[in-house]
C-alpha positions as CSV (number, residue, x, y, z in Angstrom):
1,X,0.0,0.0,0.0
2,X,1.3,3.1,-0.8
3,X,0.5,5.4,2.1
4,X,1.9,8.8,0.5
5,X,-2.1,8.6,-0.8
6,X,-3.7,7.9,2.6
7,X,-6.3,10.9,3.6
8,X,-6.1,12.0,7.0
9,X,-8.3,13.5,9.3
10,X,-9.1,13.7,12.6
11,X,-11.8,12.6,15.1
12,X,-12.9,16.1,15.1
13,X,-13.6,15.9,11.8
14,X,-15.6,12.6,12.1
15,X,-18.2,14.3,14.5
16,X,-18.5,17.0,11.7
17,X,-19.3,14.6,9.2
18,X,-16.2,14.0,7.6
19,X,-16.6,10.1,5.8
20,X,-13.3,9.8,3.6
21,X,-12.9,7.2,0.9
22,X,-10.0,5.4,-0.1
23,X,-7.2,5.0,2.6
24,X,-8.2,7.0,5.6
25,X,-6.5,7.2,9.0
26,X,-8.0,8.8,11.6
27,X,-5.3,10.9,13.7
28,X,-5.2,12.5,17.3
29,X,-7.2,11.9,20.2
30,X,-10.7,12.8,21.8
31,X,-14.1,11.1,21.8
32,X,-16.9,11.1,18.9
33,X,-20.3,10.9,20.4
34,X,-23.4,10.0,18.5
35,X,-22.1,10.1,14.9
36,X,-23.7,8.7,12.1
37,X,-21.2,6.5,10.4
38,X,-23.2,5.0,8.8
39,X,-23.0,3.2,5.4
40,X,-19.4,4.4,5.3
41,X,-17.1,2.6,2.3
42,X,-13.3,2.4,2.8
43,X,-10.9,0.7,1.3
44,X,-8.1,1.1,4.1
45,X,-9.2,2.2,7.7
46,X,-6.6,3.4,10.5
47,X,-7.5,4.5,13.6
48,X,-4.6,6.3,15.6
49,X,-4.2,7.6,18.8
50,X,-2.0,10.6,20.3
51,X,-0.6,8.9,22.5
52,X,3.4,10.0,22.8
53,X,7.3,8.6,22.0
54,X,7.6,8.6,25.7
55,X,4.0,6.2,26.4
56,X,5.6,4.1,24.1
57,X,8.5,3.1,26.4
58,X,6.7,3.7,29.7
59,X,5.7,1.0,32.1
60,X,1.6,0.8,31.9
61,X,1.3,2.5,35.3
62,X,3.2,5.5,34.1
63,X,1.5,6.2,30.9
64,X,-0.3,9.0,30.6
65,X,-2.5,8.4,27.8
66,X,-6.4,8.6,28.5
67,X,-9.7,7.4,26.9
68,X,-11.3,10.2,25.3
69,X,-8.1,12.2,25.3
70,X,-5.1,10.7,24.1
71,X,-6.9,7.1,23.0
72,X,-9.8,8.0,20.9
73,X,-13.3,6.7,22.1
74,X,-16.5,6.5,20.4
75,X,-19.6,6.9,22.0
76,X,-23.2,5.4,21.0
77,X,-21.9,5.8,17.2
78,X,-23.6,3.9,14.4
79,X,-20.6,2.1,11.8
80,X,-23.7,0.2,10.4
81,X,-23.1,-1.1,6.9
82,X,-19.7,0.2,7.3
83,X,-17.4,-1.6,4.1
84,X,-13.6,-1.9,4.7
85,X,-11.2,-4.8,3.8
86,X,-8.5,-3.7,6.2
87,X,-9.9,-2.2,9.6
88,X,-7.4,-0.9,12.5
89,X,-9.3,-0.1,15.1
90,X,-6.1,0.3,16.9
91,X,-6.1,1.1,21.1
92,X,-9.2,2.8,20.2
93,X,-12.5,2.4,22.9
94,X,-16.0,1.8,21.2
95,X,-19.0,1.7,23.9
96,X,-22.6,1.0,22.8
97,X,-21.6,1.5,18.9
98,X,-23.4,-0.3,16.3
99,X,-21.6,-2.5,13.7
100,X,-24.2,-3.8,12.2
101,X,-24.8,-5.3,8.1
102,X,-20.8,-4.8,8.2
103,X,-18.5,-6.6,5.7
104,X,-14.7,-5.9,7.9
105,X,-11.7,-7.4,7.5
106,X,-9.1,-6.5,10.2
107,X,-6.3,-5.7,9.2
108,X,-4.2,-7.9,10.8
109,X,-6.6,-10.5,11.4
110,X,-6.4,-9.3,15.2
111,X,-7.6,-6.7,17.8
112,X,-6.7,-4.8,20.8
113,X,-9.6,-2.8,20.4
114,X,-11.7,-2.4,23.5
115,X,-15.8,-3.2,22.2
116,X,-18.3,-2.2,25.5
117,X,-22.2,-2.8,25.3
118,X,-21.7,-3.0,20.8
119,X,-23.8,-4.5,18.4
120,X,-22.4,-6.7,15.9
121,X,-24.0,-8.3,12.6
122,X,-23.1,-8.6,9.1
123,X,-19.0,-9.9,8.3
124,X,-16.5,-9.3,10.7
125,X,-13.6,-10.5,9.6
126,X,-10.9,-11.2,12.8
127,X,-10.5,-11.9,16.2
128,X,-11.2,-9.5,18.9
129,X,-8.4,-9.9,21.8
130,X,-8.6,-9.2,25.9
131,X,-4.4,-9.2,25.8
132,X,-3.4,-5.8,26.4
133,X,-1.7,-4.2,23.6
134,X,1.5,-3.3,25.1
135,X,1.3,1.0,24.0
136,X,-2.4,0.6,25.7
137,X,-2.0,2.0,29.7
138,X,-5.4,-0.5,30.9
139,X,-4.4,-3.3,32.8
140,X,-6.7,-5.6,29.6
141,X,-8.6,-4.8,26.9
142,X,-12.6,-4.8,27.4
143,X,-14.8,-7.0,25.5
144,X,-18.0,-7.2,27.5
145,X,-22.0,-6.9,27.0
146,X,-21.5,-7.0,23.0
147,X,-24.2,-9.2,21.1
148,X,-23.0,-10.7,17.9
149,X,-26.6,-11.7,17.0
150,X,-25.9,-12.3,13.4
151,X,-22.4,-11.8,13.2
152,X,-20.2,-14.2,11.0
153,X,-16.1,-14.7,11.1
154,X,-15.7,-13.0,15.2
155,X,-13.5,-14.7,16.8
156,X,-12.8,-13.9,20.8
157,X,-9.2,-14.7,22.6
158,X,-6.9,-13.8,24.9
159,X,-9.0,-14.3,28.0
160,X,-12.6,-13.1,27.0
161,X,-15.1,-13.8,29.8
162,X,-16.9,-16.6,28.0
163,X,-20.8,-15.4,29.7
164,X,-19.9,-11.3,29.2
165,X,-21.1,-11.3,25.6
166,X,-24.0,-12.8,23.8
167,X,-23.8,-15.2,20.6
168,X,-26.6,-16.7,18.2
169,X,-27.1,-20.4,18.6
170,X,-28.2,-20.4,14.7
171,X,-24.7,-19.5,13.9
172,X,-22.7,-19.7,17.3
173,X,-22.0,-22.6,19.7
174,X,-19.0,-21.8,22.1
175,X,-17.3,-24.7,23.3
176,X,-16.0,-24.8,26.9
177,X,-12.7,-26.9,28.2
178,X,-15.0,-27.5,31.4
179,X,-18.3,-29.0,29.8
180,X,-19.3,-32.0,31.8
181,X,-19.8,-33.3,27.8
182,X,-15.5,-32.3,27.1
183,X,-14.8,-35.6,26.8
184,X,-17.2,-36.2,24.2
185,X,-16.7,-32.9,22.4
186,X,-13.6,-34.2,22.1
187,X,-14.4,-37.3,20.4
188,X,-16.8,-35.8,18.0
189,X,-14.2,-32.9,16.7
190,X,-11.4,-36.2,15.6
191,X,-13.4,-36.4,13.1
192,X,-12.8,-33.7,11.5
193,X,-9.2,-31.7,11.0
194,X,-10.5,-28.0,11.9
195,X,-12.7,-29.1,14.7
196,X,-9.8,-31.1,16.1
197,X,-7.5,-28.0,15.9
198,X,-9.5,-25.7,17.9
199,X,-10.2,-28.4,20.1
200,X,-6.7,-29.0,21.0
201,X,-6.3,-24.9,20.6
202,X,-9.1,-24.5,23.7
203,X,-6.5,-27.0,25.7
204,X,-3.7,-25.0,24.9
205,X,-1.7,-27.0,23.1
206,X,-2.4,-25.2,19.4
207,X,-2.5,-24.5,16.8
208,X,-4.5,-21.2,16.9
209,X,-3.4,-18.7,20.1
210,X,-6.5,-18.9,22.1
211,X,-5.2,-18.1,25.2
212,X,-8.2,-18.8,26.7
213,X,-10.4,-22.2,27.4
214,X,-13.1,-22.0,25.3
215,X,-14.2,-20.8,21.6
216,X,-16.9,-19.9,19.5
217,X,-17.1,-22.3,16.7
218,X,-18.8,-21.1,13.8
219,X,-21.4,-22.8,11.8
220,X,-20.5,-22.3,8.3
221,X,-16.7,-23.6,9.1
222,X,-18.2,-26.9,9.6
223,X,-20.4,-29.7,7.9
224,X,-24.2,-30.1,8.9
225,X,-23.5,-33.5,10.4
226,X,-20.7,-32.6,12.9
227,X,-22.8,-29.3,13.5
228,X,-26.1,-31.4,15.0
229,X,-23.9,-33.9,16.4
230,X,-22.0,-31.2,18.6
231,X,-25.3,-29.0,19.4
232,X,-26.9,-32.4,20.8
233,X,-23.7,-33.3,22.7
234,X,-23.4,-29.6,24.4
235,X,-27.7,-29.7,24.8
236,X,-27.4,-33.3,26.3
């Protein structure tokens, strides 16, 4: 990507009404409350943060960067129908936002975005993760009271309170290291090469850096059999 051509604007600018195209990254600091950001289309999407050289180096208790100051926070914003194949949400803090009828990639197929009381539907594209990115001063990033009613391609890791967020069973069925039914979990996901890796993933033995003991297994990543078989098992 050639970034001499990325548009850049700040937060301020997004309250105003600002909705760039292209390659955008959003610079600075502050909060953005109640925008409409809606139906936005963007081909490359950056949020930054002002947080300084020095935060950078800093121990976490030392940093001085805030939400809604330095680390940019949205407020009870609507990114509904929002279009991007490479989403950095960055540090950034997103509480009771809408995502919904999205089609997102992340950019890097993870996120240390904190996501607080959000709405999720549509394509997202990437995992959402509780480690702390190491520039962010919280002691862990926040994903709580989210509903991803409708949501394909989410992923949650890094320590994600497995009851703080709310899933669809018609397209959602978490699976827990401590079911009473592990054992036979266990036995249905041999069968199948995927289903055996994020079994052995949720036991923390790989391949895919959960970090956690439990998943959300999605039902389009699997075939109709093994899906019933592993609904009955967990309903049993």
């Amino acid at each position: 990507m050639d970034r001499d051509e990325t548009t850049r604007v700040t937060y301020a600018a997004l309250q105003a009404g600002a909705r760039p195209g292209g390659d955008v990254t959003v610079e600075g600091g502050g909060i953005v409350r109640g925008a409409d950001l809606s139906n936005w289309t963007v081909e490359w999407l950056a949020f930054d943060d002002a947080m300084s050289a020095l935060d950078d180096v800093l121990p976490r208790r030392l940093k001085r960067g805030r939400a809604g100051r330095e680390i940019p926070q949205f407020v009870d914003c609507d990114f509904s129908g929002l279009t991007c194949r490479a989403f950095d949400p960055g540090i950034g803090r997103f509480v009771r936002c809408r995502f919904e009828d999205v089609d997102v990639r992340l950019n890097v197929g993870t996120t240390s975005a904190h996501f607080e009381d959000c709405a999720f539907s549509g394509r997202w594209e990437g995992n959402l993760d509780a480690r702390r990115n190491a520039r962010d001063p919280a002691r862990r990033t926040v994903i709580r009271g989210n509903d991803f009613t409708g949501c394909q391609g989410v992923g949650l890791q890094g320590g994600v309170d497995r009851t703080a967020n709310t899933f669809d069973p018609s397209l959602h069925l978490p699976l827990w290291r401590g079911d009473p039914k592990w054992a036979r979990i266990r036995e249905v996901a041999a069968e199948d090469t995927y289903l055996h890796n994020v079994v052995t993933s949720i036991e923390g033995q790989g391949p895919f850096d959960l970090a956690q003991d439990w998943a959300v297994l999605h039902r389009d990543l699997v075939d109709d059999d093994l899906w019933a078989r592993l609904q009955q098992v967990t309903a049993a």
